[in-house]
C-alpha positions as CSV (number, residue, x, y, z in Angstrom):
1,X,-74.6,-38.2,173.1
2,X,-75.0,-34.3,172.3
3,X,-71.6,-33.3,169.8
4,X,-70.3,-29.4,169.6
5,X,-67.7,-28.0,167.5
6,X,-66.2,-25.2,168.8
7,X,-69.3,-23.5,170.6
8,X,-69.2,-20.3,171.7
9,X,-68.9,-19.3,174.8
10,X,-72.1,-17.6,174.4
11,X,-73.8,-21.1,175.5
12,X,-71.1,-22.6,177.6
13,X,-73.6,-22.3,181.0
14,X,-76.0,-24.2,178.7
15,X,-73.5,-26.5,178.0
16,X,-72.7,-26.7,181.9
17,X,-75.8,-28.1,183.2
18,X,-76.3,-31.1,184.9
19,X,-79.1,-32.9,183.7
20,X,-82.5,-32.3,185.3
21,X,-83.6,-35.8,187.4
22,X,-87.0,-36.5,187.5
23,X,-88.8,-34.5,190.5
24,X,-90.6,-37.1,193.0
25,X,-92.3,-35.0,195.8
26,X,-90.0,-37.0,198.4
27,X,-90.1,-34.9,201.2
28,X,-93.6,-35.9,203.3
29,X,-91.9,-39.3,202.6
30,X,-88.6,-39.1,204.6
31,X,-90.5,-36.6,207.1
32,X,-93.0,-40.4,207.2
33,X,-89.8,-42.9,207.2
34,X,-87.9,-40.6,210.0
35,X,-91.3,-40.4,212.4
36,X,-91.7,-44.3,212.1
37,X,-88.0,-45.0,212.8
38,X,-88.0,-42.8,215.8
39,X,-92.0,-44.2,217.4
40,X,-90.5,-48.2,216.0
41,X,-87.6,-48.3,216.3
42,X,-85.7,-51.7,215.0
43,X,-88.9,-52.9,214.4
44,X,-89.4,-50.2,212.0
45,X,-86.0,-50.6,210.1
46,X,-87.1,-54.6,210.2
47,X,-90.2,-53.5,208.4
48,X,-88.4,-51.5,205.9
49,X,-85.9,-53.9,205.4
50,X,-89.6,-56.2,203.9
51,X,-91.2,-53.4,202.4
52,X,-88.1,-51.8,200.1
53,X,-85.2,-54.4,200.0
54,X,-87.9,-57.9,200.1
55,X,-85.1,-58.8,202.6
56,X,-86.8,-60.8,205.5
57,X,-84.5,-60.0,208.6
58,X,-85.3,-60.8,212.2
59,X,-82.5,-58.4,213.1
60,X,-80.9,-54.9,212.1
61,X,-77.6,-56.3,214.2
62,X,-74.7,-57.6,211.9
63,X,-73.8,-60.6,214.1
64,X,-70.0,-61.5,214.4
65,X,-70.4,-64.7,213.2
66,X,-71.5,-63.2,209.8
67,X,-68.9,-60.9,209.8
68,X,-66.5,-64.0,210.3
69,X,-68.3,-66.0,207.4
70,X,-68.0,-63.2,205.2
71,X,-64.6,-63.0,205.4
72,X,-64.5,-66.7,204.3
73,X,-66.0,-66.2,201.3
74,X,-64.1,-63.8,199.5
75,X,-60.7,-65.3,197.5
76,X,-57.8,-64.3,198.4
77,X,-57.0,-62.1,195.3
78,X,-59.3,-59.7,196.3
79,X,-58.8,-59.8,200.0
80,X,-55.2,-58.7,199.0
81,X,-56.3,-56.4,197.1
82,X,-58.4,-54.4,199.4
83,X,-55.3,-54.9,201.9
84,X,-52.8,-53.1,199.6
85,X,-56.0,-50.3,198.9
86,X,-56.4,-49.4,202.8
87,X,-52.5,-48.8,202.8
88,X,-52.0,-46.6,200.5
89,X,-55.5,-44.9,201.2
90,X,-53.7,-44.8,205.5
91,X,-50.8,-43.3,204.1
92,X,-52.0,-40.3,202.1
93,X,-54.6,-39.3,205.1
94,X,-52.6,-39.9,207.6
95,X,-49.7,-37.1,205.5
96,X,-53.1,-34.7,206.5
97,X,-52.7,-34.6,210.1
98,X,-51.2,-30.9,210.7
99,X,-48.5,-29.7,213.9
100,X,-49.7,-27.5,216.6
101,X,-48.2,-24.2,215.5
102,X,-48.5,-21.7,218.3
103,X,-48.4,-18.1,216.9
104,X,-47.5,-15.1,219.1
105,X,-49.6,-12.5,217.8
106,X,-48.8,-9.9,219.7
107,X,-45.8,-10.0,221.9
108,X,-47.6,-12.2,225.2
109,X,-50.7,-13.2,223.1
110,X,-50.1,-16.7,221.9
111,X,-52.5,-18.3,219.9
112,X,-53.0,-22.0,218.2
113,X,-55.4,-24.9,216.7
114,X,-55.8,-28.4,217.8
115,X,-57.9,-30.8,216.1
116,X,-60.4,-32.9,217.8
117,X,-62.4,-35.7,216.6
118,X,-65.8,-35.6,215.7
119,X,-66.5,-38.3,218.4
120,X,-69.9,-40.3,216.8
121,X,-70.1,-40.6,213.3
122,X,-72.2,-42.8,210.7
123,X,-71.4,-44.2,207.7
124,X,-73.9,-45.4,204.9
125,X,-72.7,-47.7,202.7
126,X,-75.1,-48.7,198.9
127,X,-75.7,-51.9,198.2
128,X,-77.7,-53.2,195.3
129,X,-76.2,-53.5,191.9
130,X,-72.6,-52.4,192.9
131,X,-72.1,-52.6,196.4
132,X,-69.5,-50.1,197.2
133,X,-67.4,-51.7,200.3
134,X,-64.5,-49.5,198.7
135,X,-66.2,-46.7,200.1
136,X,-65.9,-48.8,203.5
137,X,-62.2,-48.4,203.3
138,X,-62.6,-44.5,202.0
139,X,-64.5,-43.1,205.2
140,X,-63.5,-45.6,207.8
141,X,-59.6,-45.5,207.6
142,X,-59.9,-41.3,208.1
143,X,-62.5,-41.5,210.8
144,X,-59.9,-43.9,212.4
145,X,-57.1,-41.7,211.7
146,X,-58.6,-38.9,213.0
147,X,-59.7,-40.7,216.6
148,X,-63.1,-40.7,216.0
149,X,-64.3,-42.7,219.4
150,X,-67.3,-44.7,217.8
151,X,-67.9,-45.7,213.8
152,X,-71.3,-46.8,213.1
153,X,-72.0,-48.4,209.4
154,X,-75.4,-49.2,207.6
155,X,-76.1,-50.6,204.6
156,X,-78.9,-52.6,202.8
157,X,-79.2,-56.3,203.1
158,X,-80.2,-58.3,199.9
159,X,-83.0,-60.4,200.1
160,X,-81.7,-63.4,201.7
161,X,-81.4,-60.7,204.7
162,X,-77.1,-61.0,204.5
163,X,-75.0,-58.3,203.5
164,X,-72.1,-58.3,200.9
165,X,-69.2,-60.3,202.0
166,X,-66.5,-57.8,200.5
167,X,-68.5,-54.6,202.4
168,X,-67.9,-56.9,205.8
169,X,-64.3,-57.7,205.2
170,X,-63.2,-54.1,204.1
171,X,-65.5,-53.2,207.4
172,X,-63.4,-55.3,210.1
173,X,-60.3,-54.4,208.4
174,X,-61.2,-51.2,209.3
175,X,-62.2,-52.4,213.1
176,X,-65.9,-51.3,212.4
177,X,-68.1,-53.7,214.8
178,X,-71.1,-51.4,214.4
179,X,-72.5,-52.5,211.4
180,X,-76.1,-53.1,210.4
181,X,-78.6,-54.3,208.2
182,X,-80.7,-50.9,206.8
183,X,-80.3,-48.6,203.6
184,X,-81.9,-46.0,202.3
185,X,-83.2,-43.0,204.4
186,X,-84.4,-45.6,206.7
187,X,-80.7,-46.1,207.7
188,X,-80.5,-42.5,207.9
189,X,-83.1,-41.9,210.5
190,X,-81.7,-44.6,212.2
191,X,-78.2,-43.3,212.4
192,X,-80.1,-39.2,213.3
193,X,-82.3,-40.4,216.1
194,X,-80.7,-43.6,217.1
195,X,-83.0,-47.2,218.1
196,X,-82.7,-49.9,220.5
197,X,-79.7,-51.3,218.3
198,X,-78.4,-47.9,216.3
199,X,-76.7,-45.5,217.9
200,X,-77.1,-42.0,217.4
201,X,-73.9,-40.3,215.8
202,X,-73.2,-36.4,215.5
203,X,-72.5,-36.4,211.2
204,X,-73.1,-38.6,208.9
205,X,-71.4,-39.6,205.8
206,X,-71.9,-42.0,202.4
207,X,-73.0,-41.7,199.1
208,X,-77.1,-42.8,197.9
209,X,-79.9,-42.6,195.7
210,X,-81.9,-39.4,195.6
211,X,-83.9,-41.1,198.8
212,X,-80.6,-41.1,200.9
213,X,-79.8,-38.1,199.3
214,X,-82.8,-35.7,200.5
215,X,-82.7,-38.0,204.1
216,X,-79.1,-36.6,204.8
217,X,-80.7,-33.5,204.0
218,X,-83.6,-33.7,206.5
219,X,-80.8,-35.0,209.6
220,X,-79.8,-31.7,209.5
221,X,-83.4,-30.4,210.9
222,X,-81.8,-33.0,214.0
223,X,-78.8,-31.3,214.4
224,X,-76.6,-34.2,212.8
225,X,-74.0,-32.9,210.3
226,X,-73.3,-34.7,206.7
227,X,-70.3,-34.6,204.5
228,X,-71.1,-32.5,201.5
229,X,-74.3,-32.4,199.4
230,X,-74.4,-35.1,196.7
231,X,-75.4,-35.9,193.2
232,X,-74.5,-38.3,190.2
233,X,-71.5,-39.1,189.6
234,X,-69.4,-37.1,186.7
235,X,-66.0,-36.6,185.1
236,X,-64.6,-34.3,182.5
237,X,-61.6,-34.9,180.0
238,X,-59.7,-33.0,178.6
239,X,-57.6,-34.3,175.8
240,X,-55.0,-33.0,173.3
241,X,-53.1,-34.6,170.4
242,X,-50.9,-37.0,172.2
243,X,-54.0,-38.6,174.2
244,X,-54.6,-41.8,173.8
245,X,-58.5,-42.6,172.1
246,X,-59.2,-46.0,174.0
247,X,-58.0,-44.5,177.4
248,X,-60.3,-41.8,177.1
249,X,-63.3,-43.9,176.1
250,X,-62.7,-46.2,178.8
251,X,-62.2,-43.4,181.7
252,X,-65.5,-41.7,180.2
253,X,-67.5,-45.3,180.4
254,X,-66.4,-45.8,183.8
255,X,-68.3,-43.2,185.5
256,X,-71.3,-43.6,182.8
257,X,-71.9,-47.0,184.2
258,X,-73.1,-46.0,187.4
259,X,-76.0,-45.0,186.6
260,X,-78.5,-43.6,184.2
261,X,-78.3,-40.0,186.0
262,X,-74.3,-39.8,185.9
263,X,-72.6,-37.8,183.2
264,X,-69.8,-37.3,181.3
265,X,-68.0,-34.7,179.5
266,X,-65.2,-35.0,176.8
267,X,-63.0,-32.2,175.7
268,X,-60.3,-31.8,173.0
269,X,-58.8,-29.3,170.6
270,X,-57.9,-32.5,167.9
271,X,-59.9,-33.7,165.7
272,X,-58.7,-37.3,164.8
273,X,-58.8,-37.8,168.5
274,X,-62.5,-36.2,168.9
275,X,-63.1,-39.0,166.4
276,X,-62.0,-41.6,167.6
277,X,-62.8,-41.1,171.1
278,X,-66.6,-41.4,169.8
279,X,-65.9,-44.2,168.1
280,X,-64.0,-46.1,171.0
281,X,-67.0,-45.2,173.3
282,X,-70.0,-46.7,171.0
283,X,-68.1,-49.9,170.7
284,X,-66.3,-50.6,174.7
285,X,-70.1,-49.6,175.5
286,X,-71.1,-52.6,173.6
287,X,-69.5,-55.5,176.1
288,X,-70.3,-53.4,179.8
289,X,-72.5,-55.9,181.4
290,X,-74.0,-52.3,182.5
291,X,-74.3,-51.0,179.0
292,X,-78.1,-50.2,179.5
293,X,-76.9,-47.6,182.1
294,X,-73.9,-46.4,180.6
295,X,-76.0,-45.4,177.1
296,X,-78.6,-43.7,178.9
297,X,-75.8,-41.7,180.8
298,X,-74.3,-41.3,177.5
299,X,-77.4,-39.6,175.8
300,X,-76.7,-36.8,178.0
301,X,-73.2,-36.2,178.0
302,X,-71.4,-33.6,175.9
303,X,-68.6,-34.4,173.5
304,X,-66.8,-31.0,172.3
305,X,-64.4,-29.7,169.9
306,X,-62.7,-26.7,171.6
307,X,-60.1,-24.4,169.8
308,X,-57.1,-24.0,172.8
309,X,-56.3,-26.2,176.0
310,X,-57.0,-22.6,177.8
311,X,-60.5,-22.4,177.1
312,X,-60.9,-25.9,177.8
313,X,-60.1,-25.8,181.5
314,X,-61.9,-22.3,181.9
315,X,-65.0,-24.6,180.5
316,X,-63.9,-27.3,182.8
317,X,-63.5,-24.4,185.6
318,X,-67.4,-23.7,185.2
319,X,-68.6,-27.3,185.0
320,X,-66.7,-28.0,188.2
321,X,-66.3,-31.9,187.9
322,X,-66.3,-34.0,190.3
323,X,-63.8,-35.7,188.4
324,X,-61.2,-33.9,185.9
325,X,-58.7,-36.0,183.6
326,X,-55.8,-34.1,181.9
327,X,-54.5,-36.4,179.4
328,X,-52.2,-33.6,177.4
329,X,-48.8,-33.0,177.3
330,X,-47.4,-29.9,179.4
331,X,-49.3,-30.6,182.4
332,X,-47.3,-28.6,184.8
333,X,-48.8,-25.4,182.4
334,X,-52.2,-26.5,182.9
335,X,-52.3,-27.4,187.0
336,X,-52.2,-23.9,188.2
337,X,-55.2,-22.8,186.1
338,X,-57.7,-25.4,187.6
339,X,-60.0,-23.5,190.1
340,X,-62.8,-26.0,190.4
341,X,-62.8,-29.9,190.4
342,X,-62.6,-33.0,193.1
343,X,-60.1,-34.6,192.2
344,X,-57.7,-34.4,189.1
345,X,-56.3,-37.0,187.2
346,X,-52.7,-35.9,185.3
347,X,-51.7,-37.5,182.1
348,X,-52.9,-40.9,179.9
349,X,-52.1,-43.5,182.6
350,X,-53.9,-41.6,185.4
351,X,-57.0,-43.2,185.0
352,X,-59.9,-42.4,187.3
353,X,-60.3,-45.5,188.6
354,X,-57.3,-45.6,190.3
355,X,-58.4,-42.6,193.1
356,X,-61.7,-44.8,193.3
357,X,-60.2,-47.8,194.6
358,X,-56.4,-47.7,195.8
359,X,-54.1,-44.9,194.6
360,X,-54.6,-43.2,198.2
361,X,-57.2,-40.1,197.7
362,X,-60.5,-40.3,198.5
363,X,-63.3,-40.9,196.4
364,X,-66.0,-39.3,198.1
365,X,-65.8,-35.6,196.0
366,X,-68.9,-33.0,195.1
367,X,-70.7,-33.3,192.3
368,X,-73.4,-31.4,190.5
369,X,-70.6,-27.9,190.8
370,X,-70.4,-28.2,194.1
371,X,-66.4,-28.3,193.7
372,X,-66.9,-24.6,193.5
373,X,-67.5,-24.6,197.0
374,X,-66.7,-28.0,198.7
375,X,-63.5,-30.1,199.3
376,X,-63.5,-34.3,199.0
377,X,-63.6,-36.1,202.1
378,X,-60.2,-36.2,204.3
379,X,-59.3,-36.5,207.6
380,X,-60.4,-32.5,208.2
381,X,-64.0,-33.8,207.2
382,X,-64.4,-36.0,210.6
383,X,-62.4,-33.4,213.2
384,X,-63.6,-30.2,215.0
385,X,-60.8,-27.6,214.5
386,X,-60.9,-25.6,218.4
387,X,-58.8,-22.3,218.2
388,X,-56.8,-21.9,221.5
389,X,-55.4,-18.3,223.1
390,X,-53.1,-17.6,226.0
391,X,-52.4,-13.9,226.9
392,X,-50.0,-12.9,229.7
393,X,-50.3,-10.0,232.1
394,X,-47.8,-8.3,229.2
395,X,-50.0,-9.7,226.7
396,X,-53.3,-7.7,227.8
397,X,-51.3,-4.4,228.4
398,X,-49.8,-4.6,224.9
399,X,-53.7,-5.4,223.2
400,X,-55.9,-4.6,226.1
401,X,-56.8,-0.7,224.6
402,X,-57.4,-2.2,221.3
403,X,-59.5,-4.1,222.7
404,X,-61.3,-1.3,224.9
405,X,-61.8,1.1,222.0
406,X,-63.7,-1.6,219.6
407,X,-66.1,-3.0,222.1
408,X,-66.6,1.0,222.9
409,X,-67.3,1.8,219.6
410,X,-69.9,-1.5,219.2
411,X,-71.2,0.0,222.3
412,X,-70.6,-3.6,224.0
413,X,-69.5,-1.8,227.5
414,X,-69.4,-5.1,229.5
415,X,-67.1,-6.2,226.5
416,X,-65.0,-3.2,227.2
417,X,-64.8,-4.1,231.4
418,X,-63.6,-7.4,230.9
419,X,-60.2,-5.5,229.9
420,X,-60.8,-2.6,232.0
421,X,-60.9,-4.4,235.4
422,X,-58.2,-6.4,234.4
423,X,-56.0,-3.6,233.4
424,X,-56.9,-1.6,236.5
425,X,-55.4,-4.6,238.7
C-alpha cells in the first residue's frame, strides 16, 4: 500500500490515478468473436462456451426445468434474503418514476415529457469466482419497473455446463425467462446481433472483465446502447476522529477483494485512526478466503494523512469514486460539498455493502472518474424520455413571429413558411 502524509496538492492528480491495467491488443479479438457469433450462431456461443469456460453444453437455452431445480437448491436463508433485497431495491426505484407535468410556455403552447421504455434490453450477468446474481435483482427489478416489454439475461456456465442456482432464483423472481448459457463478449455479440436462440435487444447492460468490457464498447458500432463505461471497482473513505478503525478496514477490504485491478483509497485528518486503520487492514486481510486478490489491490491503493475534512472531499471530488464513505461527524456540513461520486455512504454504520446487496440503491455506478460525468443505474437508465408540444391557434399567433424571425435569420426559409402559411390562414 502507498502511505502520504499531508501531500500537497501539487501531486494530488498523481495521487488520483487509477492504476494502469495491462494493455492486451483485444480489439481484432472481439471484431473475431462478434463475426463468428453473427456467421454461427448458437453453435458459435456452444463453441465458446468449450473453448473459454471448458463448459461442454449442447445448448445456449436455460431450460425451465433448470431454472426450477435451481430454485431447489438454495436454503431458505438466502432465498429470504434475496426476497427482502428485491423489496427494498422495488421500493426506492419505483419512488423514481416522475408525473407528467405539462408546462404552458407561452400562453396556448403547452409542453410536457413522458417516459417510454426502452422496449429490448440485455443483461450480462459474471460468473466465475463470485457470481453476481445480486446484480440480477439490480437491473431486472428497474427494467421491470420501467415496462421494458422483453428482458434477456446471459451469463457464463461452469463447466458442468449449469449456471449458478442463486443467479436463476434471483432471475425468476424477477420474471426473466430469457436466460442463457454465454459470458464474455461472446454473450455480448449474441445479445448485439441476435442468434437462432438470443434475441437481439436495443442496450445492453452488466458489469465484466476487460473482454466484456471493450465488447460493450464494440455493440455500439451496431447501434445497441450500454449503460455507462466500466472499470474496477473502487471506494474512497473519508474518516475523522470519531471513526471507527475496524469499520473502515473492513469497508476498504470489501471492494479490494474483487479483484487484483480494484482499488481503494483511505482518507483522514487523525492520526491514531490513520494508524490503526493500517493496522486493521494487514490483519482482516489475513482470513479473506480472497486475500491473494485483496493484497494485490491493496499494493496500489493510497492511504493518506490530510490536514481538514475540506480538502479531503475536494481530493475525493477529483478522484470521483465510484464509492465514497463518510464516516465523520457533521455529515450534514459535508453532503453539499460532494460533486463527484456513485454512490455515498453517510456515517460508521453505512457500510458499502449494504447499497451492494439490499439497502435499495443500485449498485451498478461509474468507476475509473467517470462519476464526473455519469449517473448509477435507475429506472431513467432503461426509458426513452419523448418531449411532447401542443400549440393552439392562440398559441402560434402569440410565438409564431419569434419563430419567423430566427428561421429568417438562419436563413432556413421553409422553416420560416411553416408559421407563415399557418399564420396567413
Amino acid at each position: 500500500m502507498k502511505i502520504y502524509r499531508y501531500p500537497s496538492r501539487d501531486i494530488w492528480t498523481d495521487l488520483v490515478q487509477r492504476p494502469v491495467l495491462e494493455q492486451k491488443e483485444i480489439s481484432a479479438l472481439i471484431a473475431e468473436i462478434f463475426d463468428e457469433v453473427d456467421r454461427n450462431g448458437d453453435q458459435a456461443l456452444i463453441g465458446f462456451n468449450r473453448k473459454f469456460d471448458q463448459a461442454e453444453t449442447e445448448t445456449v437455452i436455460v431450460a425451465e426445468a433448470e431454472i426450477k431445480d435451481a430454485e431447489n437448491r438454495i436454503n431458505n436463508d438466502l432465498k429470504l434474503a434475496i426476497q427482502q433485497a428485491k423489496e427494498n431495491i422495488s421500493k426506492f426505484h419505483a419512488s423514481q418514476n416522475p408525473e407528467i407535468q405539462k408546462i404552458e410556455t407561452t400562453k396556448g403552447v403547452v409542453c410536457w415529457r413522458e417516459n417510454r421504455p426502452v422496449e429490448k434490453v440485455g443483461i450480462y450477468i459474471p460468473g466465475g469466482t463470485a457470481p453476481l446474481f445480486s446484480t440480477v435483482l439490480m437491473l431486472a427489478i428497474p427494467a421491470n419497473l420501467a415496462g421494458c416489454k422483453e428482458i434477456v439475461l446471459c451469463t457464463p456456465p461452469d463447466k458442468s455446463g449449469n449456471i449458478n442456482s442463486a443467479i436463476l432464483y434471483a432471475a425468476k423472481l424477477c420474471g426473466i425467462s430469457k436466460i442463457f448459457k454465454t459470458g464474455g463478449a461472446q454473450a455480448i455479440a449474441a445479445m448485439t446481433i441476435g442468434t437462432e436462440s438470443v434475441p437481439k435487444v436495443y442496450k445492453i447492460f452488466g458489469p465484466g472483465n476487460q473482454f466484456v468490457v471493450a465488447a460493450k464498447e464494440y455493440a455500439q458500432q451496431y447501434g445497441v446502447a450500454i449503460d455507462m463505461p466500466a472499470g474496477p471497482s473502487e471506494v474512497l473513505v473519508i474518516a475523522d476522529e470519531q471513526s471507527i478503525p475496524e469499520f473502515c478496514a473492513a469497508d476498504l477490504l470489501s471492494q479490494a477483494e474483487h479483484g487484483s485491478d480494484s482499488q481503494v483509497v483511505f482518507l483522514t485528518t487523525d492520526l491514531k485512526v490513520f494508524n490503526e486503520t493500517i493496522q486493521a487492514v494487514e490483519q482482516q486481510v489475513k482470513d479473506l478466503p480472497r486475500n491473494e486478490m485483496a493484497s494485490k489491490a491493496l499494493e496500489k491503493s493510497s492511504f493518506v494523512l490530510i490536514d481538514s475534512l475540506e480538502a479531503a472531499v475536494e481530493f475525493s471530488n477529483l478522484y470521483a469514486p465510484e464509492h465514497l464513505i463518510l464516516a465523520i461527524s457533521e455529515l450534514e456540513k459535508y453532503i453539499p460539498m460532494i460533486k463527484n461520486a456513485g454512490s455515498v455512504f453517510l456515517g460508521n454504520y453505512s457500510c458499502e455493502s449494504a447499497g451492494d446487496y439490499a439497502s435499495g440503491t443500485n449498485h451498478t455506478l461509474p468507476t475509473n472518474a467517470y462519476a464526473r460525468n455519469y449517473s448509477g443505474v435507475s429506472l431513467d437508465s432503461f426509458v426513452k424520455k419523448i418531449t411532447f408540444q401542443h400549440l393552439s391557434k392562440e398559441g402560434l399567433q402569440n410565438l409564431g413571429k419569434t419563430i419567423e424571425i430566427m428561421a429568417e435569420a438562419e436563413g432556413l426559409l421553409a422553416h420560416k413558411n411553416a408559421v407563415s402559411i399557418r399564420l396567413k390562414k
